[in-house]
C-alpha positions as MATLAB code, in Angstrom:
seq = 'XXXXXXXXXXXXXXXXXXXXXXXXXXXXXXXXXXXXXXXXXXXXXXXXXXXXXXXXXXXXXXXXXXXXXXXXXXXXXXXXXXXXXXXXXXXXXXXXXXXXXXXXXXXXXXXXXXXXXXXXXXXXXXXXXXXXXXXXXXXXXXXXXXXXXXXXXXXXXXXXXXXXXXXXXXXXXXXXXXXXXXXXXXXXXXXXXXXXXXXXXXXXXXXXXXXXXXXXXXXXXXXXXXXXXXXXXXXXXXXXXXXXXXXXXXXXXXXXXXXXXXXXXXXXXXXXXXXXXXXXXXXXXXXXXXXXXXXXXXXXXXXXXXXXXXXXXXXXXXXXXXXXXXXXXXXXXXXXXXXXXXXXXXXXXXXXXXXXXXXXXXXXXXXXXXXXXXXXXXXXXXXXXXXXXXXXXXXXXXXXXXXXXXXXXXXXXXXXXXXXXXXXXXXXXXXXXXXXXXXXXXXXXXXXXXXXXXXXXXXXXXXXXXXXXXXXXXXXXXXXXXXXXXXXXXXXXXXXXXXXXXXXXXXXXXXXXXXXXXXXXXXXXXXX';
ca = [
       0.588   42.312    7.663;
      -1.105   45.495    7.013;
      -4.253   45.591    5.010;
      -4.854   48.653    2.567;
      -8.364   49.222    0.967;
      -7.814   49.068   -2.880;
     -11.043   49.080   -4.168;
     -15.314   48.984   -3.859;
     -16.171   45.911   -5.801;
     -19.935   45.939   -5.387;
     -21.676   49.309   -3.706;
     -23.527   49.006   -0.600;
     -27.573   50.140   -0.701;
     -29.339   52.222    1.445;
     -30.496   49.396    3.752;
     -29.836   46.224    4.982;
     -28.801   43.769    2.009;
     -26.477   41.697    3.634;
     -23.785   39.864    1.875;
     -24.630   36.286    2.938;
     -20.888   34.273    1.593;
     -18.226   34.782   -1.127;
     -15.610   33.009   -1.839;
     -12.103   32.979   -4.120;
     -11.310   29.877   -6.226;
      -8.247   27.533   -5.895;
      -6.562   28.629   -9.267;
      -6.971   32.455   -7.634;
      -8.816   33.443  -11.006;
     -12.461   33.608   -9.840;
     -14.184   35.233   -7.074;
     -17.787   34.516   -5.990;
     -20.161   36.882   -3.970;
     -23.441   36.189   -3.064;
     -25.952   38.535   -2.379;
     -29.472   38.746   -0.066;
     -31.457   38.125   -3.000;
     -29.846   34.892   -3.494;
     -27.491   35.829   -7.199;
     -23.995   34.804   -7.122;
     -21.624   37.480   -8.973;
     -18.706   36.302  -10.541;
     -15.584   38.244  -10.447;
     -12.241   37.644  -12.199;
      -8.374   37.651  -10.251;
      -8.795   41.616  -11.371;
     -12.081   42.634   -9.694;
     -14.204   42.938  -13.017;
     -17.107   41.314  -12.911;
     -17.505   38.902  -15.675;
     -20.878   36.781  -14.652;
     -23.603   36.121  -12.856;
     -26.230   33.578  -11.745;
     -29.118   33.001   -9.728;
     -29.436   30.078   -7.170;
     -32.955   28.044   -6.973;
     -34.760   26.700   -4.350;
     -34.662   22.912   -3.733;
     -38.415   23.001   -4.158;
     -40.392   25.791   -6.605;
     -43.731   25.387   -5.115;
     -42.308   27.506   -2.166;
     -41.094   30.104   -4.678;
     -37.598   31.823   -4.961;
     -37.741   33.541   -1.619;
     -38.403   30.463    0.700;
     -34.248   29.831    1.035;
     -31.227   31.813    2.405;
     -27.814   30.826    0.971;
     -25.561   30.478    4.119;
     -22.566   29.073    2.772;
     -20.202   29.012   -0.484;
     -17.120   27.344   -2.097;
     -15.273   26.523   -4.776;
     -14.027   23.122   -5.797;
      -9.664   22.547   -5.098;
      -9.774   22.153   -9.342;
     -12.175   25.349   -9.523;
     -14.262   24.165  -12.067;
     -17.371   23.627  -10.004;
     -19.052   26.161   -7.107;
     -21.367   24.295   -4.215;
     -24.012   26.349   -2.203;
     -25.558   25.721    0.672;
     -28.953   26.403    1.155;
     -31.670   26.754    4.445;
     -34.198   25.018    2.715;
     -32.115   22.330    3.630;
     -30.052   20.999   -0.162;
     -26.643   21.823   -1.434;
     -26.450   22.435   -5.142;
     -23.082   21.808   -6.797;
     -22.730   24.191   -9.781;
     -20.724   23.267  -13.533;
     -20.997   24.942  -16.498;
     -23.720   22.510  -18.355;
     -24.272   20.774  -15.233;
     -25.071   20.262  -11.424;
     -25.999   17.590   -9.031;
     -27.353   18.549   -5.585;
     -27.447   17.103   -2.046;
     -31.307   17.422    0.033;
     -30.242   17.607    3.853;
     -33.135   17.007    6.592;
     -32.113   20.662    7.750;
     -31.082   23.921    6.776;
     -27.236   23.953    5.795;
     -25.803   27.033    7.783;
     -22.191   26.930    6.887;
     -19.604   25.019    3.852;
     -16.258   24.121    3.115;
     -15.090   22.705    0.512;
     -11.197   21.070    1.726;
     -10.588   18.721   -1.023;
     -11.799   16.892   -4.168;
     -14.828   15.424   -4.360;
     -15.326   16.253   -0.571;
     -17.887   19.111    0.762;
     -17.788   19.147    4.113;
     -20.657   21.302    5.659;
     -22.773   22.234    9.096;
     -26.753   21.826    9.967;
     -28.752   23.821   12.204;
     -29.992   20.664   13.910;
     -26.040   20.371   15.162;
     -24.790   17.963   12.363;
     -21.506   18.374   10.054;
     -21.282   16.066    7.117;
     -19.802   15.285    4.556;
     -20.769   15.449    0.441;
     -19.222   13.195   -1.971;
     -19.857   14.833   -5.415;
     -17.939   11.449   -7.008;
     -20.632    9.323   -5.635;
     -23.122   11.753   -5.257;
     -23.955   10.927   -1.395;
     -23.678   12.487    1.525;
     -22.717   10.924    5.077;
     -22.785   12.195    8.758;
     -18.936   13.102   10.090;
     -19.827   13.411   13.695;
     -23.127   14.797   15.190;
     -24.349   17.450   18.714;
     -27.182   19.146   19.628;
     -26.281   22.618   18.727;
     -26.525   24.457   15.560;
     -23.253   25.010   13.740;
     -22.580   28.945   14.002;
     -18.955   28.121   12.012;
     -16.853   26.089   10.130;
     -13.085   26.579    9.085;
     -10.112   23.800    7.857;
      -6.870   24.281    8.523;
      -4.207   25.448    6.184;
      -3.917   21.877    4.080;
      -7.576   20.869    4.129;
      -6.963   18.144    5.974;
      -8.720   18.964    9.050;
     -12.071   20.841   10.227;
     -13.109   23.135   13.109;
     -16.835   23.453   13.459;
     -17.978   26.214   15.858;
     -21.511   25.086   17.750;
     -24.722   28.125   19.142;
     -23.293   26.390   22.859;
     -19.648   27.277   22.680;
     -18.833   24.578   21.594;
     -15.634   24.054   19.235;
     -15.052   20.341   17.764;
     -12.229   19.070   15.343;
     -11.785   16.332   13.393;
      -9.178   15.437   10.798;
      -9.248   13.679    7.619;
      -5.723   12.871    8.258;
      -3.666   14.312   11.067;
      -0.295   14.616    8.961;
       1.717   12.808   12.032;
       0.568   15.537   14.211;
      -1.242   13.420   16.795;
      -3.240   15.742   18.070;
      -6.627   14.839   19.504;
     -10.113   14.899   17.461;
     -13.616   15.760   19.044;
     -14.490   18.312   21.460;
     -11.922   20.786   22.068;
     -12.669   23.310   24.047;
     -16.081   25.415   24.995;
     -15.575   29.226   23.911;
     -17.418   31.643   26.116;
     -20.277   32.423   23.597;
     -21.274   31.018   20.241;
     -17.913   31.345   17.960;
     -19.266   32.935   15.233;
     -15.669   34.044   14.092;
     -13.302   30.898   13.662;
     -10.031   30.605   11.909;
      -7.767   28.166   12.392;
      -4.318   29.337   12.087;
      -0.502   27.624   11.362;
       0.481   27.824   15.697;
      -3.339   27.680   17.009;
      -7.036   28.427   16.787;
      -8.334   32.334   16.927;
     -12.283   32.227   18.046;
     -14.726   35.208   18.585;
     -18.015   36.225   19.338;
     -20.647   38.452   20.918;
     -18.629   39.081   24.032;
     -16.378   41.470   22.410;
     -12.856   39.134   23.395;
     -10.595   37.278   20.953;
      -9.420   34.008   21.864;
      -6.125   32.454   20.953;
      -6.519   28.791   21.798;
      -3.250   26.292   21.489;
      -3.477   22.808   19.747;
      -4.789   20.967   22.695;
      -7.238   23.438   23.993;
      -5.448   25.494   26.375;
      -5.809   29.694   26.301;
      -2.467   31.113   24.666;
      -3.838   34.672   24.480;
      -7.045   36.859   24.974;
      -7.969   40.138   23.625;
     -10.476   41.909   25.369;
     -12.626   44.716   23.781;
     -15.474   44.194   25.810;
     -14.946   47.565   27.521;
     -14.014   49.449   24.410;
     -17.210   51.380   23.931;
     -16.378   51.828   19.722;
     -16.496   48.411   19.738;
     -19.351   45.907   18.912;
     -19.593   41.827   18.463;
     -17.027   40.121   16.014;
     -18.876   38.292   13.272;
     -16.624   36.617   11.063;
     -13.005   35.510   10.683;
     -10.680   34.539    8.082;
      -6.852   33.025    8.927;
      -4.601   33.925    5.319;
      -3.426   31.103    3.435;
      -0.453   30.138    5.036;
      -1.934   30.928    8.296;
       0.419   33.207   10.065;
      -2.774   36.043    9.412;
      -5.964   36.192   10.934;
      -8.319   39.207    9.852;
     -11.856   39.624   12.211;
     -14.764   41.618   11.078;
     -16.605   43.658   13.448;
     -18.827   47.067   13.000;
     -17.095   49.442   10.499;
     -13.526   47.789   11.885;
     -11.436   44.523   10.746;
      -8.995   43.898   13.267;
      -5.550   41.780   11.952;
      -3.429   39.552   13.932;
      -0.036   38.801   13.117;
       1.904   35.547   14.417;
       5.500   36.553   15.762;
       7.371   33.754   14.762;
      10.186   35.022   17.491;
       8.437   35.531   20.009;
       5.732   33.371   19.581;
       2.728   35.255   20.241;
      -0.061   37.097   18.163;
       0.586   40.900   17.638;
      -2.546   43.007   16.902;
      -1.541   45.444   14.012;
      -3.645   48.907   13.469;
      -6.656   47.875   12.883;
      -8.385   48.698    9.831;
     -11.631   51.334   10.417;
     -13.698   52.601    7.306;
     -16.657   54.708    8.315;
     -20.226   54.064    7.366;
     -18.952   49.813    6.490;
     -21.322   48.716    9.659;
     -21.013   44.870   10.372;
     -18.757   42.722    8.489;
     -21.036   39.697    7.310;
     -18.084   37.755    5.618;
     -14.434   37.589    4.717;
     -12.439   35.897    1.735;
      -9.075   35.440    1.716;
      -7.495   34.871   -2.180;
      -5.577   31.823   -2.264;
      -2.322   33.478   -3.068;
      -2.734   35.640    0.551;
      -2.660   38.589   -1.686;
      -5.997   40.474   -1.752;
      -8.365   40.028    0.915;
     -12.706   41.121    0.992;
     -15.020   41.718    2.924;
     -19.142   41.964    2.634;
     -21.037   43.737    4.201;
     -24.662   44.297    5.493;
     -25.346   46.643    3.600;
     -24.599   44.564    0.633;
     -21.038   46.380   -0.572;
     -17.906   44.459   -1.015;
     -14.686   46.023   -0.468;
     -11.192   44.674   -1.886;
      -7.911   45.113    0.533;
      -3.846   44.838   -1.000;
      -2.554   42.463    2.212;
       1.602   42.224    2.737;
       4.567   42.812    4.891;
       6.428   44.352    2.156;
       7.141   44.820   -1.482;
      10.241   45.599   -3.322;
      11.296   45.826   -6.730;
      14.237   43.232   -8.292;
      15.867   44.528  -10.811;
      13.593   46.529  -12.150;
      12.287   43.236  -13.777;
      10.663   41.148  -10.672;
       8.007   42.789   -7.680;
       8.367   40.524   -4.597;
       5.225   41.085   -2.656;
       5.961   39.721    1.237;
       2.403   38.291    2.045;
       3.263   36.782    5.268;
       6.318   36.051    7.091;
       6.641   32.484    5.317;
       5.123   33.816    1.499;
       6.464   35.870   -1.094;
       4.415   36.421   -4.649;
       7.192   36.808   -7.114;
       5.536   38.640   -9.951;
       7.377   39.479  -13.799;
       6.560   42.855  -14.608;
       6.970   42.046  -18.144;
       4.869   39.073  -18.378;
       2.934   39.332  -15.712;
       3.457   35.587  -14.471;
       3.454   35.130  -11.175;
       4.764   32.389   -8.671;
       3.819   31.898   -4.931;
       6.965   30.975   -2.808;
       5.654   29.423    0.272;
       7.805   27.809    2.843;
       4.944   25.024    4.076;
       7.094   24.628    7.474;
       5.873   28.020    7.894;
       9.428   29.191    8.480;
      10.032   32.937    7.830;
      11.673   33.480    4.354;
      14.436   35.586    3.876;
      15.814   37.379    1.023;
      14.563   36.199   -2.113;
      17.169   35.617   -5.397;
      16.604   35.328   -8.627;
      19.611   33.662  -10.219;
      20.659   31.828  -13.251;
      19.487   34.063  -16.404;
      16.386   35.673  -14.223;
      14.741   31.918  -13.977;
      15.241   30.153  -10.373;
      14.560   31.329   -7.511;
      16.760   30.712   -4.660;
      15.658   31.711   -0.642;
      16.478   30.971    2.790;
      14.489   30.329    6.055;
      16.309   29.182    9.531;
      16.064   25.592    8.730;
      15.167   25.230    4.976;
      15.914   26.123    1.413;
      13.709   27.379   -1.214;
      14.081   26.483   -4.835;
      12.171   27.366   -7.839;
      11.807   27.022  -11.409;
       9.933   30.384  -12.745;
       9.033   28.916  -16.031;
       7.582   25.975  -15.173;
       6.585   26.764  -11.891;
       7.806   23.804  -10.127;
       8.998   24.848   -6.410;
      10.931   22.676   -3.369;
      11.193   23.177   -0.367;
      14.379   20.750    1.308;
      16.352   20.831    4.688;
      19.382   22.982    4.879;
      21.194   24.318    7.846;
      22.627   27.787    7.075;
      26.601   28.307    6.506;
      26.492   32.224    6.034;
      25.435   32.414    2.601;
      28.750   30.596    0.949;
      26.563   28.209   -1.073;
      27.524   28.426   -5.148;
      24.448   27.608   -7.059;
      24.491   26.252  -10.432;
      21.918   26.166  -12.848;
      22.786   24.469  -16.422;
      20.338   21.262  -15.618;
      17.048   22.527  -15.796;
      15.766   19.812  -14.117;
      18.035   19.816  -11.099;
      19.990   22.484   -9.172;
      23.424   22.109   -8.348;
      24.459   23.131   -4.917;
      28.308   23.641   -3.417;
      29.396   24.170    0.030;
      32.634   23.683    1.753;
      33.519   20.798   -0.733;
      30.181   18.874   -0.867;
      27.700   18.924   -3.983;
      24.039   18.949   -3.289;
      21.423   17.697   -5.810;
      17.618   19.123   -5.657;
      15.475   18.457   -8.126;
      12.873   21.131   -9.039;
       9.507   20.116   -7.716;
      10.900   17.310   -5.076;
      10.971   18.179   -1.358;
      13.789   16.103   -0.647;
      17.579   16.415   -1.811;
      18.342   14.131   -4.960;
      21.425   13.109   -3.749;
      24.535   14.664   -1.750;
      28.478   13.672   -2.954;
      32.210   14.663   -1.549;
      34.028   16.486   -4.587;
      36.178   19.648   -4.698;
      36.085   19.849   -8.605;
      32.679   22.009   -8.750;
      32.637   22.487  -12.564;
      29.738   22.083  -14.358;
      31.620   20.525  -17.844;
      32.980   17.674  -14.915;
      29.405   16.860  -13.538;
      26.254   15.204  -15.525;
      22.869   14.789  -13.942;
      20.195   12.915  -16.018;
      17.095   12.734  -14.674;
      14.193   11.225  -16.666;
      15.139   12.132  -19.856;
      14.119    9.253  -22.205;
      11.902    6.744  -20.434;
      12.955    3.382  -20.665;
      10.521    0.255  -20.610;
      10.838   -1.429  -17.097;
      12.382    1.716  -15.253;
       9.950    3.964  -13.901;
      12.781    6.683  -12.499;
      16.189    6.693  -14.099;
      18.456    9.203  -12.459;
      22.156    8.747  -13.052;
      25.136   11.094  -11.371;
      28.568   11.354  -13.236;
      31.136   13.375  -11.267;
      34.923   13.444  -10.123;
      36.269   11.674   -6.921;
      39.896   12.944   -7.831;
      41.059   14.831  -11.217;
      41.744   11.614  -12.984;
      38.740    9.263  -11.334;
      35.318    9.455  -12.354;
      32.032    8.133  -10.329;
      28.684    7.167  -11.654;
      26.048    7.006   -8.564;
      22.442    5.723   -8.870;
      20.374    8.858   -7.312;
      17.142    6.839   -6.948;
      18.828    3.880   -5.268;
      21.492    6.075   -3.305;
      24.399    3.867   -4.456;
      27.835    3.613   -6.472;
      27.500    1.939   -9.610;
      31.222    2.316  -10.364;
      34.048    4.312  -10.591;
      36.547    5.035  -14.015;
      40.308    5.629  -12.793;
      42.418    7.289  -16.101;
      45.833    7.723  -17.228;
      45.815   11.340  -17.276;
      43.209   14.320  -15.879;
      39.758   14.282  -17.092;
      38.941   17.674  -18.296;
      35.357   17.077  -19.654;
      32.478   14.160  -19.208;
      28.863   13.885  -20.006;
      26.354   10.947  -19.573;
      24.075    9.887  -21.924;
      20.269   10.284  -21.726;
      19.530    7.245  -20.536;
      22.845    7.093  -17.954;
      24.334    4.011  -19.917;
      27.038    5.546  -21.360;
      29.679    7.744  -20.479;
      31.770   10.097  -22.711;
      34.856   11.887  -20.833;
      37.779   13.807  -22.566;
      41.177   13.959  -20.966;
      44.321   17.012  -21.236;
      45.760   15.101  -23.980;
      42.617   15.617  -26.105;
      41.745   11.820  -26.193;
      38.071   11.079  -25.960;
      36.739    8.111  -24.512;
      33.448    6.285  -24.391;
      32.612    3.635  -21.575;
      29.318    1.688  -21.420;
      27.231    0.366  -19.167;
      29.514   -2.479  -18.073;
      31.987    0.058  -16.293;
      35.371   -0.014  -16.772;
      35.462   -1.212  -20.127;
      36.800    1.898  -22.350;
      38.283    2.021  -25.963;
      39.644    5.045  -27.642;
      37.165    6.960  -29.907;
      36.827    8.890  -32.896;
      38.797   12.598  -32.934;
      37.686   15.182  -30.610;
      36.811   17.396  -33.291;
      34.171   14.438  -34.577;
      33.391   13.622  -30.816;
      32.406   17.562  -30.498;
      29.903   17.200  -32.958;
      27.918   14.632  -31.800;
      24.844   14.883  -29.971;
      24.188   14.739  -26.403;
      22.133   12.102  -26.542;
      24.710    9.623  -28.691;
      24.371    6.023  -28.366;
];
């Protein structure tokens, strides 16, 4: 990933007015900067800057200069913004209104991973937790040393805190099947002021000039050492990208960016990134989308960077915008929508398609397959070993795409991380296969999906995709050249070569001939 400076957001002053914490928003349409004299700027997805407010003390008889705001983030719905304050409160911030959160010591750092949760450190060597749904707050686990740093890893799920002794302890909300261990995990040479936790392990940095690149359990992967680089001075902050195969540290006038080498499984340090007269990086945002990355400063500027791999134009209708190794940002020029492809394995993603009228998107990793809907935004990610590209993809469901390979159908349904369903057939037509799926709800069923296909050119199979079984099979006379389910999968309408149309219901097997094709043609779909 390369980073390329795009442009000054806010302009540095003269002196020291350090940029204390910003921070993007969920939905990728807000950015949030807060400033030494305690205001928090509000930014839109383009840079402009729409708003601004100013934070209060959690006390007024100490006046509006007795607090520093040390931490900031925005709710996983983005409707709400939470501070954290050192005269010891968090404030919670919604348009008409705000609850807050009085600590028994300054707050130092914040997070917030998921709803209702704000998970954030004390000086006195706590990190707890804020529930804005009941409006309390509870210790997560408790040491002796002030928190320098706090970080989550790429779902939210989990939480590094970085302790003034070295100290680096994780906990997880839920482990995902992981297994890996919670507590102390390892004790980093000097207070690790710049944490990220990445995809593959944790990156940690401090005053001794030397990144750290620790593995799941603790043990040193990697270490780059700076401390004899005379241009070099102490790292400060650190942010890992969204899907966590980036990590970007802030230092004086530099940000140096590591890169995760999914073949070779190591970090690779790309050019780092110098702009004169920057001086020390005080804090680093990463937009949820991995596409734009900033970066305060003490002197109180804030400075926007373009972050990808690549970008190339499809078609001269789509930009694909390679954010990481396992993200692509699939943007319509003419609209201006755009879609995030991630592959949450964190496999690498290859060439992205964009099939079936210029409306799914269809891409590859080493183990997986990518699927998307454009217009209704509704991506999967499901198992797939690779057979060189044969695959035939068919798109005339838009609820479910229609996979063939070396005589098997695949079912994936558009938002569903698993394959709908998988059948034997070499008759890969798409007037000899109906998929409903959902289409009128019925009282009593909470998922109807129904599968009509052929075994042979005069047998027809109806399969029960949410139970994974046969419900029957139709033989015929002669060769079925056209069937279609109903909506709600009950009945079956199939034509044959000799023109006769015929309808069979629910009791399978049971078939009478029906009206003329010509009157059969104009029926609805959804007869019966």
């Amino acid at each position: 990933m390369q980073l390329k400076h795009l442009r000054t957001l806010l302009s540095p002053q003269d002196g020291a007015a350090k940029v204390t914490c910003m921070a993007w928003s969920q939905n990728n349409a807000k950015f949030a900067v807060c400033t030494v004299d305690r205001v928090v700027l509000l930014y839109d997805e383009h840079g402009e800057r729409r708003d601004k407010f100013s934070t209060k003390p959690a006390d007024m008889k100490y006046g509006r200069k007795s607090y520093m705001v040390k931490g900031m983030a925005f709710s996983p719905d983005s409707t709400k913004i939470a501070i954290g304050q050192t005269d010891n409160i968090i404030y919670v911030y919604k348009i008409g209104e705000n609850c807050k959160f009085i600590q028994t010591s300054a707050v130092t750092c914040l997070q917030w991973p998921a709803e209702y949760i704000i998970v954030f450190g004390l000086a006195e060597g706590k990190v707890r937790l804020a529930n804005t749904k009941t409006n309390k707050s509870s210790t997560i686990y408790g040491t002796d040393s002030y928190v320098v740093s706090l970080t989550t890893n790429c779902s939210g799920k989990g939480i590094l805190s970085g302790h003034a002794d070295g100290t680096i302890v994780r906990y997880f909300f839920d482990d995902e099947g992981s297994g890996e261990s919670q507590g102390k995990l390892v004790n980093h040479p000097c207070p690790p002021y710049a944490l990220a936790w990445a995809t593959t392990s944790i990156v940690a940095a401090g005053c001794d000039r030397r990144i750290i690149a620790y593995g799941k359990e603790g043990q040193v992967l990697q270490t780059f050492d700076y401390s004899r680089d005379p241009q070099e001075r102490e790292f400060t902050t650190a942010a890992a990208s969204p899907g966590g195969q980036s990590v970007v540290l802030g230092s004086y006038d530099r940000l140096r960016v590591l890169n995760w080498s999914p073949r070779k499984s190591i970090w690779e340090e790309a050019k780092p990134k110098e702009i004169a007269n920057l001086y020390t990086i005080t804090a680093l945002a990463w937009k949820r989308d991995g596409s734009r990355l900033c970066a305060g400063t003490l002197c109180g500027g804030v400075e926007q960077f373009d972050c990808c791999l690549r970008r190339s134009i499809y078609k001269n209708k789509f930009e694909l915008t390679y954010v990481g190794p396992s993200q692509v940002i699939v943007k319509n020029l003419s609209s201006g929508t755009r879609v995030v492809l991630k592959s949450h394995y964190g496999y690498e993603v290859e060439e992205v398609k964009i099939l079936g009228k210029e409306r799914y998107l269809v891409a590859h990793t080493s183990d997986t397959l990518l699927l998307g809907d454009l217009n209704t935004n509704r991506l999967s990610e499901v198992a797939w070993q690779g057979s060189g590209g044969n695959e035939k993809y068919f798109f005339e469901n838009e609820n479910v795409c229609m996979i063939f390979n070396a005589g098997e159908l695949t079912l994936v349904e558009y938002g569903s991380n698993d394959t709908l369903g998988s059948v034997r057939t070499e008759f890969m037509n798409p007037h000899l296969i109906s998929v409903r799926i959902n289409e009128r709800r019925q009282r009593g069923m909470e998922d109807n999906k129904k599968l009509a296909y052929l075994v042979d050119i005069k047998t027809i199979a109806i399969v029960d995709l949410t139970g994974g079984y046969n419900i029957g099979t139709i033989s015929h006379e002669s060769r079925v050249d056209w069937l279609e389910l109903n909506e709600t999968g009950h009945k079956l309408l199939f034509r044959d070569r000799k023109l006769r149309v015929r309808r069979v219901s629910r009791a399978l097997g049971i078939g009478w001939p029906m009206e003329s094709v010509r009157q059969a043609a104009t029926r609805d779909s959804g007869w019966g």
